[in-house]
C-alpha positions as CSV (number, residue, x, y, z in Angstrom):
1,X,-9.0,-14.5,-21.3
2,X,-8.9,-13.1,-17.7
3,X,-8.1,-9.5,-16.9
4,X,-4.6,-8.8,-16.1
5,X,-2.6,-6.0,-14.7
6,X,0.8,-5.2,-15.9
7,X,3.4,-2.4,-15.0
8,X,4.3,-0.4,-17.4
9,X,5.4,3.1,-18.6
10,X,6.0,5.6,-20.6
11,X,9.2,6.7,-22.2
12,X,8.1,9.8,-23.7
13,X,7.9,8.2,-27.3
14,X,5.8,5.1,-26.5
15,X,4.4,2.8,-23.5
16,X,6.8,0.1,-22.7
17,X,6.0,-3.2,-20.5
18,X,8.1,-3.3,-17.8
19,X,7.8,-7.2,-17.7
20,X,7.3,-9.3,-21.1
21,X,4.0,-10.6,-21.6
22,X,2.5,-11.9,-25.1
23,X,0.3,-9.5,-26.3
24,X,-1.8,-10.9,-29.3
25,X,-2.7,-8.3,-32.5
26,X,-6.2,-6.7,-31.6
27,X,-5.7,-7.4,-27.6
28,X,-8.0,-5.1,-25.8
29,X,-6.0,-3.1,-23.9
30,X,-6.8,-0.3,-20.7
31,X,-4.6,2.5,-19.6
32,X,-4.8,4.2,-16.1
33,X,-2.4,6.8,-15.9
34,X,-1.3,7.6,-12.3
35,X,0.7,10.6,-12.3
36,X,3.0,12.0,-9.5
37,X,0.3,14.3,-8.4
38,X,-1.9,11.4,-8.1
39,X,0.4,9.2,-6.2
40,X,1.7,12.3,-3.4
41,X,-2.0,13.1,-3.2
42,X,-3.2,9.4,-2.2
43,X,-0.5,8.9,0.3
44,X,-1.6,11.8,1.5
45,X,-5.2,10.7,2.0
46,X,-4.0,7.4,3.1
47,X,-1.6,9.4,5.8
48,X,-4.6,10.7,6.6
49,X,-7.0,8.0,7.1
50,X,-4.5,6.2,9.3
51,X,-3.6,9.0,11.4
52,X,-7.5,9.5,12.1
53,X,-8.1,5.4,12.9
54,X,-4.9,6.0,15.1
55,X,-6.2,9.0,17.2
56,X,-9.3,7.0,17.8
57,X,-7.7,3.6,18.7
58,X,-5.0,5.4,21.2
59,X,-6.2,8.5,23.1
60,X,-3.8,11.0,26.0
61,X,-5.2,8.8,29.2
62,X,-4.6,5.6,27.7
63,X,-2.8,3.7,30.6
64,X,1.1,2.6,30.7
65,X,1.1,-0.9,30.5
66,X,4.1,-2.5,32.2
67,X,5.9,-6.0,31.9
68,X,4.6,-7.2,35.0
69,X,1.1,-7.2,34.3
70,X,1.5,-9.6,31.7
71,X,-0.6,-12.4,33.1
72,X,0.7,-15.2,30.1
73,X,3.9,-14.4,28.7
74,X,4.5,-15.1,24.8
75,X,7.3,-17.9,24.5
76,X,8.3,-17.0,21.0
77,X,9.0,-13.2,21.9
78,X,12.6,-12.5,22.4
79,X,11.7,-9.2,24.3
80,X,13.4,-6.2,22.7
């Protein structure tokens, strides 16, 4: 059988699915817990990680761009 991942979580009596799925007696089973201090944490790093690959793409003299230098226009944008 393949590995799948389900969603689940727990109730404070037991782990519950959150989707049904047809566990069979003796399935092997893995649990990562991912608590809230683990989630706020990692969008934090990820917050991070973007804001750095931002700075480096755009920097302060990066120049203004304006409509008519567009040399081929895009058909299919509406402009907004």
């Amino acid at each position: 059988m393949a590995n799948i991942t389900l969603q689940a979580h727990f109730d404070g009596k037991q782990i519950l699915l959150d989707e049904p799925f047809d566990l069979q007696p003796n399935d092997k089973l893995l649990i990562t817990v991912l608590t809230k201090e683990l989630d706020a944490r990692e969008r934090e790093d990820w917050a991070a990680i973007a804001k750095s690959s931002l700075s480096r793409a755009y920097s302060n003299d990066e120049p203004e761009y304006t409509p008519n230098m567009i040399k081929e226009p895009n058909p299919k944008y509406e402009g907004r």
